[in-house]
C-alpha positions as CSV (number, residue, x, y, z in Angstrom):
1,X,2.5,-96.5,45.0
2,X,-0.7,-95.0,43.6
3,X,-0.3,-93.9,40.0
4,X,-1.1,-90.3,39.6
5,X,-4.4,-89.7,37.6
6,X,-4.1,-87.3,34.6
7,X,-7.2,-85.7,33.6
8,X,-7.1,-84.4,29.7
9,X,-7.5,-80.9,29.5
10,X,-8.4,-79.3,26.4
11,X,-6.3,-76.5,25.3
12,X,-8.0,-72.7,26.3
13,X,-9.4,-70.9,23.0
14,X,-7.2,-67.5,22.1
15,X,-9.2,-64.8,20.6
16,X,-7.7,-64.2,17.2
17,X,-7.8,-60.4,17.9
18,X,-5.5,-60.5,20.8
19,X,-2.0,-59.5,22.0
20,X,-1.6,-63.6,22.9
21,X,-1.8,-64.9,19.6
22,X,1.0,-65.3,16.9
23,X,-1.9,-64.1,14.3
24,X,-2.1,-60.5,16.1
25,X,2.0,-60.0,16.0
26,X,2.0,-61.1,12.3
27,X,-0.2,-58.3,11.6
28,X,1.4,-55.7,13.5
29,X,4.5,-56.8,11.5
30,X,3.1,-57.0,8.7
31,X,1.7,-53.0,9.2
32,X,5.2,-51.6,10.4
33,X,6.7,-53.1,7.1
34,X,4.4,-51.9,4.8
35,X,4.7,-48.6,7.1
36,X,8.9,-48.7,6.6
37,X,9.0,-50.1,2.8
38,X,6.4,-47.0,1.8
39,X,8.8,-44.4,3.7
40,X,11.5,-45.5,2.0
41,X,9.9,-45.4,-1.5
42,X,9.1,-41.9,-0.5
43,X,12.3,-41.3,0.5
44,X,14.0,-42.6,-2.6
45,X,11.7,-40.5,-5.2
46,X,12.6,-37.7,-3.2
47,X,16.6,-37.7,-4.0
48,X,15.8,-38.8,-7.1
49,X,14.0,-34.9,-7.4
50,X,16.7,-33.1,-6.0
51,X,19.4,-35.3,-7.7
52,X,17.6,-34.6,-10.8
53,X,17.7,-31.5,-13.3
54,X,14.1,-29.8,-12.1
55,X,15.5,-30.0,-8.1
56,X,19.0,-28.3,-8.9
57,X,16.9,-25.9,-11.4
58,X,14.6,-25.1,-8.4
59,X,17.6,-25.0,-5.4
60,X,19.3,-22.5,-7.9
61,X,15.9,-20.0,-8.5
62,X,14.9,-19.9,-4.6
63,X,16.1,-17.1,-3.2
64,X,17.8,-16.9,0.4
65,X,17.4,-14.5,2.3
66,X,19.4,-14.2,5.3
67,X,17.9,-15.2,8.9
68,X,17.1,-12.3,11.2
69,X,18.8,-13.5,13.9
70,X,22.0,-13.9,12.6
71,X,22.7,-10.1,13.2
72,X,22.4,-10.7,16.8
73,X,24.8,-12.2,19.1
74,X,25.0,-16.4,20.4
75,X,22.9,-16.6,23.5
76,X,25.0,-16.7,26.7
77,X,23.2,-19.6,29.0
78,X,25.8,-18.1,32.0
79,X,25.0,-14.2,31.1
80,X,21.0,-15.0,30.9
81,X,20.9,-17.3,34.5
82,X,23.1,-14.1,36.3
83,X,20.1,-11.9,35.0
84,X,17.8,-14.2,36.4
85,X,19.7,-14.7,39.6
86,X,19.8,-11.0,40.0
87,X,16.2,-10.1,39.2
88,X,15.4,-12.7,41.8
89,X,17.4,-11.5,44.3
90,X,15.8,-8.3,44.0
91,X,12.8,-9.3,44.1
92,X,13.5,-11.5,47.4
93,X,15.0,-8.3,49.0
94,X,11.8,-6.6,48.5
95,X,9.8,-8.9,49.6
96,X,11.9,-9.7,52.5
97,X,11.9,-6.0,53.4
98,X,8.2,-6.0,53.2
99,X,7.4,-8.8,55.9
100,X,10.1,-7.5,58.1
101,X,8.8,-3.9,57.8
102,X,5.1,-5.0,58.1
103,X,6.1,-6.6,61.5
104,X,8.1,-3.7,63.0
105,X,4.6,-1.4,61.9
106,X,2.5,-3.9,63.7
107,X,5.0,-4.3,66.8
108,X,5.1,0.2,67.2
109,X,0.9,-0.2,66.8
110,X,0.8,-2.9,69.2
111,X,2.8,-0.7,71.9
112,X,1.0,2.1,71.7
């Protein structure tokens, strides 16, 4: 038996600014928390306002008007897609009517 030669190979160099090293997650971690823990500061002083005296004061001196649309009847998905359908049909008919009536003109010329 011959023994089997290992050759020492040194470990390859990561670039400290890439995707591959533990340095670059760390920081992306460490981004996204700061990132959350902000929002959620934000967050918190903002029921703290409306919680508060000044935000019930303000909810109960803005005045609500009501939406314009609520005069007007719920859309009907069915209604709207048998409008559609029929305008298309139409619009097929005609066209339809067209090409065959532009072929019958150019058959009679083509007799005479």
């Amino acid at each position: 038996m011959v023994p089997l030669m290992q050759a020492s190979v040194a470990p390859a160099v990561v670039n400290a600014n890439t995707p591959m090293n533990n340095s670059w997650f760390g920081g992306v971690n460490d981004f996204l928390s700061v990132g959350l823990d902000s929002y959620m500061k934000w967050e918190q002083i903002q029921k703290v306002k409306d919680a508060g005296g000044s935000g019930q004061d303000e909810l109960s001196k803005t005045v609500q008007t009501p939406s314009p649309a609520s005069a007007t009847t719920a859309p009907n998905p069915a209604a709207d897609l048998r409008e559609q359908m029929a305008q298309g049909l139409q619009i097929g008919t005609g066209t339809l009517a067209a090409v065959v009536g532009g072929v019958v003109v150019l058959y009679w010329l083509s007799r005479k």
